[in-house]
One Martini backbone bead per residue (centre of mass of N, CA, C, O) as a GRO file, in nm:
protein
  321
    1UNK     BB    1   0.117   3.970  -0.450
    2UNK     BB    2   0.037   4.221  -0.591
    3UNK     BB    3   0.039   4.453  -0.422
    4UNK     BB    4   0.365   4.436  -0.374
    5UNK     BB    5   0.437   4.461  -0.662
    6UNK     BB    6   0.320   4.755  -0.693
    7UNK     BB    7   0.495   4.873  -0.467
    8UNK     BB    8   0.751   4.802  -0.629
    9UNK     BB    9   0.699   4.917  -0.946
   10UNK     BB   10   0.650   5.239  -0.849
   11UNK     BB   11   0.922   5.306  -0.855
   12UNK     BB   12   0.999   5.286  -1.160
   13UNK     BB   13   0.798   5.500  -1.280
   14UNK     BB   14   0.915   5.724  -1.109
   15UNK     BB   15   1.194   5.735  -1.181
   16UNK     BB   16   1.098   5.774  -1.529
   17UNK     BB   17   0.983   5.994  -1.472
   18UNK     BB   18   1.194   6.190  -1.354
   19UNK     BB   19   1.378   6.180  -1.631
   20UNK     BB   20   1.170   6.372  -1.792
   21UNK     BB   21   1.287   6.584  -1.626
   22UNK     BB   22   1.389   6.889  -1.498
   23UNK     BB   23   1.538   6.979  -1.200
   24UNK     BB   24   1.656   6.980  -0.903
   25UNK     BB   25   1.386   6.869  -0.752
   26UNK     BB   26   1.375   6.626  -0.963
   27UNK     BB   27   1.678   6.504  -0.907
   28UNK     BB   28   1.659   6.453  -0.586
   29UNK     BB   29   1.411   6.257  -0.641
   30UNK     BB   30   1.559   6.064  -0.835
   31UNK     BB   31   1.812   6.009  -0.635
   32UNK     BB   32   1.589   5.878  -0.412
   33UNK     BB   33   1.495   5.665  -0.562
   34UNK     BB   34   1.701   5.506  -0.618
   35UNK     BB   35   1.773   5.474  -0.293
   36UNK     BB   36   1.464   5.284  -0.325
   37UNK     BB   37   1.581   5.017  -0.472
   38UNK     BB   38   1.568   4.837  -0.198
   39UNK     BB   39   1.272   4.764  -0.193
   40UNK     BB   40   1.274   4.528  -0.380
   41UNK     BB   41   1.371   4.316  -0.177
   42UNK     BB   42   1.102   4.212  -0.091
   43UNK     BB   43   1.058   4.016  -0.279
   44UNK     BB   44   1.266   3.760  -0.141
   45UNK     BB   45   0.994   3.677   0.022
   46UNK     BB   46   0.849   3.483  -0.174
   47UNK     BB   47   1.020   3.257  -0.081
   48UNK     BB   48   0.804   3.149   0.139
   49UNK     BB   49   0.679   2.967  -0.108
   50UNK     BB   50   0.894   2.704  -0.137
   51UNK     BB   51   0.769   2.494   0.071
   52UNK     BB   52   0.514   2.435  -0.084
   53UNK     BB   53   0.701   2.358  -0.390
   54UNK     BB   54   0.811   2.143  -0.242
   55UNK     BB   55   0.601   1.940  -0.157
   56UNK     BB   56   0.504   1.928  -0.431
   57UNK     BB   57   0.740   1.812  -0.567
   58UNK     BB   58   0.752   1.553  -0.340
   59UNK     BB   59   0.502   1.428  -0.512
   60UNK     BB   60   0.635   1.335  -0.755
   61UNK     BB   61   0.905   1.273  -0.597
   62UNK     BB   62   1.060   0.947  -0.572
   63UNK     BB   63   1.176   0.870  -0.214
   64UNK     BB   64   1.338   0.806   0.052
   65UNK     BB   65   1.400   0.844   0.383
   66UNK     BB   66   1.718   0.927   0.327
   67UNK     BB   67   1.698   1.139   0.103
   68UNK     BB   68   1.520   1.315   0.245
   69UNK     BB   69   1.681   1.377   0.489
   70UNK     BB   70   1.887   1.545   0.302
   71UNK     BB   71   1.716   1.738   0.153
   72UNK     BB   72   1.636   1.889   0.426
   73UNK     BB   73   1.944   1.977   0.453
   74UNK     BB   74   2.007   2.125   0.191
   75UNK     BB   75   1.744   2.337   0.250
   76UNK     BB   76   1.855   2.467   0.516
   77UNK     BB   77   2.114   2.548   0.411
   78UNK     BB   78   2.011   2.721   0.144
   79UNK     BB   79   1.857   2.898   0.360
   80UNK     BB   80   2.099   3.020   0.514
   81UNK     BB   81   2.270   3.136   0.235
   82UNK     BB   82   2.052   3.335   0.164
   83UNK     BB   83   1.994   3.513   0.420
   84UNK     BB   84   2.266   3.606   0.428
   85UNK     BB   85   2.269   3.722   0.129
   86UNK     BB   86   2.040   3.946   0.233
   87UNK     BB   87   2.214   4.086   0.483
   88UNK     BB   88   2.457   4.142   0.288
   89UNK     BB   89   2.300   4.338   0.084
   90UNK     BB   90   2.205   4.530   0.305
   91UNK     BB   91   2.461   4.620   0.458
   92UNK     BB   92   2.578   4.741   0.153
   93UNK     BB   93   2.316   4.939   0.139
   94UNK     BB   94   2.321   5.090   0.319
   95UNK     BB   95   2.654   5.185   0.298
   96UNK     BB   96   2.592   5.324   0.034
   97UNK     BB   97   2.390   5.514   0.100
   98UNK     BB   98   2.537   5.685   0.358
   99UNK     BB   99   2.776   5.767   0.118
  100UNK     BB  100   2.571   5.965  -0.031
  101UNK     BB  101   2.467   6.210   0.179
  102UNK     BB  102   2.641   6.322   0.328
  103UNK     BB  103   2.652   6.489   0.626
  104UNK     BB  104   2.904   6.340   0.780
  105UNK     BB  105   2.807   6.012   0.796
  106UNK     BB  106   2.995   5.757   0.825
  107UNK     BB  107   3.055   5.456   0.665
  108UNK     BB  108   3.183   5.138   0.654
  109UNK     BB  109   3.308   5.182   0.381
  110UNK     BB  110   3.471   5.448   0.422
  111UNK     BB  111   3.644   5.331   0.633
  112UNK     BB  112   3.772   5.098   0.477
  113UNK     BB  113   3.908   5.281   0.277
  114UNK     BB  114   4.023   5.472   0.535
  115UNK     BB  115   4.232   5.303   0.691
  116UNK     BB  116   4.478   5.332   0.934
  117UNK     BB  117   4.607   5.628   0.759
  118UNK     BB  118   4.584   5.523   0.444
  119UNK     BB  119   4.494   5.566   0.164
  120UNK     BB  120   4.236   5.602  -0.029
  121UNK     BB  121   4.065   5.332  -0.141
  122UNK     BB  122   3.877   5.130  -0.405
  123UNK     BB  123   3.657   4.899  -0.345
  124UNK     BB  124   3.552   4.685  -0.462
  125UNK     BB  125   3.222   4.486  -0.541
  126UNK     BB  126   3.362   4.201  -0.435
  127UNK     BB  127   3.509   4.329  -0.163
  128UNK     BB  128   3.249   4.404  -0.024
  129UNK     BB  129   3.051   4.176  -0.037
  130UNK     BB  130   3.241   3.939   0.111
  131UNK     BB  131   3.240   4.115   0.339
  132UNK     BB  132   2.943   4.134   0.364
  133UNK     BB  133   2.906   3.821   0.407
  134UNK     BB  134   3.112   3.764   0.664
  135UNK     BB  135   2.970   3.977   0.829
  136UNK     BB  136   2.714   3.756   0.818
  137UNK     BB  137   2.829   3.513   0.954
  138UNK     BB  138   2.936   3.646   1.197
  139UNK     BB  139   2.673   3.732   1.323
  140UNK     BB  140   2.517   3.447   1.327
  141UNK     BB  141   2.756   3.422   1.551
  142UNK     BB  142   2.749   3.676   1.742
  143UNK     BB  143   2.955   3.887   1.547
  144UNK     BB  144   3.001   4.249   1.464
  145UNK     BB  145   3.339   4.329   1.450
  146UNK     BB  146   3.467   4.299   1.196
  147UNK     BB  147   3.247   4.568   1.094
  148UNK     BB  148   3.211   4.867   1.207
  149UNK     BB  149   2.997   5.059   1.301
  150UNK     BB  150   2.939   5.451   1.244
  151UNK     BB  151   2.634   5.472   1.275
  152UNK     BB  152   2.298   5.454   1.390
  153UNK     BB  153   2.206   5.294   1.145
  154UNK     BB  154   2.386   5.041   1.174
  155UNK     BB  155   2.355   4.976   1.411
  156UNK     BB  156   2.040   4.890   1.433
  157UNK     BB  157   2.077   4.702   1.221
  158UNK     BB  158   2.318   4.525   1.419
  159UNK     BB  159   2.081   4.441   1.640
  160UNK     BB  160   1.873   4.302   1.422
  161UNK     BB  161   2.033   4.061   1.362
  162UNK     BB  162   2.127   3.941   1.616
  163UNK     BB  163   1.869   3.884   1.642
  164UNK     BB  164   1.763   3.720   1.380
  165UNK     BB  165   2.033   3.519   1.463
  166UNK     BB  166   1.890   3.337   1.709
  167UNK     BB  167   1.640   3.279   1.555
  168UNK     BB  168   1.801   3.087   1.319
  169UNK     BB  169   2.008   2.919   1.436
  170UNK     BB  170   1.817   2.769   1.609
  171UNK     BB  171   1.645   2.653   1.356
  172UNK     BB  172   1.881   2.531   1.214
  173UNK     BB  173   2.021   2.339   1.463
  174UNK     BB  174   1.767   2.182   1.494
  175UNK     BB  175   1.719   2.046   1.195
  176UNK     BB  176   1.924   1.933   1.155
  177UNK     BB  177   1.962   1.767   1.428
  178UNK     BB  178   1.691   1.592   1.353
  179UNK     BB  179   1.790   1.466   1.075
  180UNK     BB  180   2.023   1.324   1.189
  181UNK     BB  181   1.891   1.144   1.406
  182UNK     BB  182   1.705   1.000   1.199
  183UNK     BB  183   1.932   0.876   1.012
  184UNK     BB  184   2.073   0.746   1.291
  185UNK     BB  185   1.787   0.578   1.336
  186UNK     BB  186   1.810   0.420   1.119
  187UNK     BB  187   2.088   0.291   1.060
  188UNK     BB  188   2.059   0.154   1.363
  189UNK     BB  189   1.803  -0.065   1.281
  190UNK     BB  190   1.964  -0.229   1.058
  191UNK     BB  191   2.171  -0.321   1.200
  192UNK     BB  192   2.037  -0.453   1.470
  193UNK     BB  193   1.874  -0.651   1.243
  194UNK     BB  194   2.142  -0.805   1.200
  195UNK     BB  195   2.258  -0.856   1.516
  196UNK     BB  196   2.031  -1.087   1.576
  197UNK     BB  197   2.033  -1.248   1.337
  198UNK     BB  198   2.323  -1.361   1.383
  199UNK     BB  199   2.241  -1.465   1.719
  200UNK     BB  200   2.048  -1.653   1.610
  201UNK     BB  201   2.240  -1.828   1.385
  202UNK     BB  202   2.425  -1.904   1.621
  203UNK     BB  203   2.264  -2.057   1.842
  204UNK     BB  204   2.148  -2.253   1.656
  205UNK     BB  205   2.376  -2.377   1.468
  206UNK     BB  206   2.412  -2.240   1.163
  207UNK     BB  207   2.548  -2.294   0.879
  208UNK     BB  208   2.773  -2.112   0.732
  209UNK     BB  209   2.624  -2.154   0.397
  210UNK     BB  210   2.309  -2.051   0.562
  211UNK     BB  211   2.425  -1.778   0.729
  212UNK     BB  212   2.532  -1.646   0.413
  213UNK     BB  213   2.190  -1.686   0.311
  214UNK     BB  214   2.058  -1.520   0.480
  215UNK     BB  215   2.235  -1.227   0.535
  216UNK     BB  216   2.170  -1.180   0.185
  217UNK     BB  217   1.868  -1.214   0.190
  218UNK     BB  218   1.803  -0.951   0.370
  219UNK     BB  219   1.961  -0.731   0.267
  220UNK     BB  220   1.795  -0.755   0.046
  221UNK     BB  221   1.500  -0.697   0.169
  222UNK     BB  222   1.610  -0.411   0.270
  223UNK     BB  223   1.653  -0.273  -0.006
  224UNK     BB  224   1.419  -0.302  -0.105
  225UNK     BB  225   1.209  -0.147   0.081
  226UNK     BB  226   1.419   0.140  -0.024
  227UNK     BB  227   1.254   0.151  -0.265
  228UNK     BB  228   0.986  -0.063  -0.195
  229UNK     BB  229   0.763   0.026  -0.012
  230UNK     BB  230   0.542  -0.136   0.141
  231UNK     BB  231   0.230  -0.149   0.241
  232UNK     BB  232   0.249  -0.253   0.547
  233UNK     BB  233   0.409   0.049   0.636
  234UNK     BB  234   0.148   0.233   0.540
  235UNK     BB  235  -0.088   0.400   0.709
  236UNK     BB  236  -0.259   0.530   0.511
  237UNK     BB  237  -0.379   0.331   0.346
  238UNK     BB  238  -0.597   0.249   0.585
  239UNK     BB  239  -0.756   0.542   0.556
  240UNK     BB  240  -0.834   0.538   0.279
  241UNK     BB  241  -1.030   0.460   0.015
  242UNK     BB  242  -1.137   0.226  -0.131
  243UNK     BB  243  -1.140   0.363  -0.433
  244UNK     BB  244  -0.834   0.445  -0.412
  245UNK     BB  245  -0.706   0.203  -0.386
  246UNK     BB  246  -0.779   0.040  -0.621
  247UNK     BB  247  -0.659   0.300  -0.783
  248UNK     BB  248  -0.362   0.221  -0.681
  249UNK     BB  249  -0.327  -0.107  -0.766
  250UNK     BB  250  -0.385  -0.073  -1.057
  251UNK     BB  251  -0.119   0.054  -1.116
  252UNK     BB  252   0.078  -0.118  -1.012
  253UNK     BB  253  -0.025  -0.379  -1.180
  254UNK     BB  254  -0.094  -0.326  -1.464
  255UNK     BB  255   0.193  -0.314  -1.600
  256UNK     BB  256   0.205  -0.643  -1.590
  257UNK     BB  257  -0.053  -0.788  -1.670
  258UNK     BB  258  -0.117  -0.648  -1.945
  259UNK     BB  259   0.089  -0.804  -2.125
  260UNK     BB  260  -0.085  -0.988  -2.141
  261UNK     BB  261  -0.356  -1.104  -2.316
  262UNK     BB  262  -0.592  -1.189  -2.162
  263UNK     BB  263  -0.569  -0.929  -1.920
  264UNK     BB  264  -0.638  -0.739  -2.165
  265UNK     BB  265  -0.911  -0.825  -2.283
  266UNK     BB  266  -1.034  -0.830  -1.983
  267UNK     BB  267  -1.030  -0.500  -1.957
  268UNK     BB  268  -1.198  -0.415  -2.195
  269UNK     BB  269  -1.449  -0.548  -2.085
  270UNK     BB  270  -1.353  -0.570  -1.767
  271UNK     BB  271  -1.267  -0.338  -1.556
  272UNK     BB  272  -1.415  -0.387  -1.288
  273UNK     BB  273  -1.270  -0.655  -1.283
  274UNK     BB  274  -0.957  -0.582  -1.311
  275UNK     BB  275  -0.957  -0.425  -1.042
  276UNK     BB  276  -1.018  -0.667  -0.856
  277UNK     BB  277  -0.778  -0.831  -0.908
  278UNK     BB  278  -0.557  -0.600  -0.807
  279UNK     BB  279  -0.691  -0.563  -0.528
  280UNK     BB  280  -0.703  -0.913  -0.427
  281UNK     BB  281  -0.534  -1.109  -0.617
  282UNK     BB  282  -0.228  -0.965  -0.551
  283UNK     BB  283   0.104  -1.090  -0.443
  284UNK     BB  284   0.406  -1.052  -0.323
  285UNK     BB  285   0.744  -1.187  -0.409
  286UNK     BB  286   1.080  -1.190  -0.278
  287UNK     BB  287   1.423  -1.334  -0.424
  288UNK     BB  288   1.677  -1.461  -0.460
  289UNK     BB  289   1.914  -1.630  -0.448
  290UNK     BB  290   1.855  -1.995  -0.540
  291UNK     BB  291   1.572  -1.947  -0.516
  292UNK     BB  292   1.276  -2.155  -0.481
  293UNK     BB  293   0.939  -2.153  -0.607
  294UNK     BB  294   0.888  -2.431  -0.764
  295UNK     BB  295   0.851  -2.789  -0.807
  296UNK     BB  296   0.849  -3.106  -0.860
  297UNK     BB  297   0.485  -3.233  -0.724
  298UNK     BB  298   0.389  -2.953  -0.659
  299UNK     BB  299   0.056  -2.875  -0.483
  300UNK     BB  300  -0.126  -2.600  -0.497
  301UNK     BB  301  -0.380  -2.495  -0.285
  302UNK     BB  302  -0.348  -2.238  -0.497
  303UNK     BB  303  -0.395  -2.127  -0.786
  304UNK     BB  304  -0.075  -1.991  -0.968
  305UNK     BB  305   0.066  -1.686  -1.087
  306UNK     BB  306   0.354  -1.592  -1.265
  307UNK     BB  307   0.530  -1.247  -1.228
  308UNK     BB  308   0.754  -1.083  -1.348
  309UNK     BB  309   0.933  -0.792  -1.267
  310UNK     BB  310   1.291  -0.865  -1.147
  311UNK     BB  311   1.492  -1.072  -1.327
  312UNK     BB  312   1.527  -1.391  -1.283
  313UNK     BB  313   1.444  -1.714  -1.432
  314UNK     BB  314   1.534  -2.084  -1.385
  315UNK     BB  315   1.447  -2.364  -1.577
  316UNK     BB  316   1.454  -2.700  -1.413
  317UNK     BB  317   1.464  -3.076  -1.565
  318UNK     BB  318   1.503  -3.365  -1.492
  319UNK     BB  319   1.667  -3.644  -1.634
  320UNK     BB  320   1.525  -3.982  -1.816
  321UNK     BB  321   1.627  -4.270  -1.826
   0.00000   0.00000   0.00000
């Protein structure tokens, strides 16, 4: 981006040098400079770096993909209230420039402050603004004629404008179309498999108070998805290496079994070795409420040990006569 500033900034040092000047020809080049510090606006380009700043953003913040789809929409919004305040900054700085010429050709500025032949009034730059922004949202939607054009200057513009509306519309409307239909079928897929289940508790005649235990578990189930997606629904961990899963696993695992005295003994001697058992030796499961873990004389097929990650764990033992 350097060329850009640099050919940006020249009108500055230009402008600069000529007010240390007197003499009517170097007036005229720095009134010429001053009306091309609308040049400047090229800098607003910068911010197509915007969608890769927002990626990198995105990796380091973590979100569900309902939220994600959201973003994508404000995002889209935010781009187009954008792109419409550079189109009305512009058209205003057109009129302004133009009103500015004396040639004789009216820009669109002095006939609003002069229209339907009441007294000449003088604008504020709020209500310039303004009309310069409504009549950019409304170029957008096809329709020019809010504000019209007084000269062949503005005329060009408003007819690059109303290209340049066909093709952000289409891309704005499609955008968003796509992230709101993604996001309706997330939601109706949840949907559905809630009524499938309700289904087959039915089907099977499944009582009131274990069908009303059930679809609270589900549900349970499917919000801990959307904080915290399985590992087996991510299907790019399954081609990255092996060794980045390993530590991808260690990070995962290792701020709870460290708690332990034992497991952080056990890292401190032997990292890949702590490293390997974070790796094969550790599954998930996720309880409700009420749900039993263990209980008396079970015998488990292999010995396993319990960290809790989150709520409450609650030892019962009935007692003996």
């Amino acid at each position: 981006w350097f060329p850009l500033d640099a050919f940006i900034v020249s009108f500055d040092w230009a402008e600069l040098l000529a007010a240390g000047f007197s003499g009517s020809s170097v007036n005229k080049l720095g009134s010429t400079l001053r009306g091309l510090r609308m040049v400047r606006t090229v800098r607003l380009f910068r911010l197509l770096k915007a969608p890769e700043m927002t990626n990198k953003l995105a990796e380091y913040i973590p979100m569900s993909e309902q939220l994600g789809l959201i973003a994508t929409i404000a995002k889209i919004m935010f781009f187009f209230l954008w792109i419409t305040h550079v189109v009305a900054c512009l058209w205003f700085g057109l009129g302004l420039l133009l009103s500015k010429c004396g040639d004789g050709c009216q820009s669109w500025i002095e006939a609003e402050e002069d229209s339907e032949g009441r007294v000449p009034i003088e604008l504020s730059l709020s209500e310039k603004y303004t009309m310069s922004f409504h009549w950019s949202l409304a170029a957008f939607s096809g329709d020019t004629s809010l504000v019209l054009p007084h000269n062949m200057y503005e005329r060009i513009y408003a007819m690059l404008v109303l290209f340049l509306a066909f093709v952000v519309s289409a891309s704005v409307v499609g955008g968003i179309t796509t992230s709101m239909t993604r996001l309706q079928i997330i939601l109706s897929e949840q949907t559905s498999k809630l009524t499938v289940l309700r289904r087959f508790l039915i089907d099977h005649h499944i009582s009131r108070p274990l069908a009303v235990r059930v679809q609270r578990n589900a549900q349970h189930a499917m919000l801990e998805e959307k904080t915290k997606a399985p590992e087996s629904s991510v299907e790019l961990l399954r081609i990255i290496s092996q060794p980045v899963l390993v530590e991808v696993h260690f990070e995962i695992h290792s701020r709870v079994l460290l708690t332990h005295p034992f497991m952080l003994a056990y890292n401190d001697i032997n990292p890949a070795g702590m490293r390997r058992v974070c790796h094969s030796a550790i599954s998930m499961t996720s309880l409700h409420t009420k749900d039993i873990l263990f209980s008396d004389l079970e015998y488990p097929e292999e010995p396993k040990m319990f960290f809790i990650t989150g709520g409450k764990l609650l030892y019962q033992q009935s007692r003996k006569a």
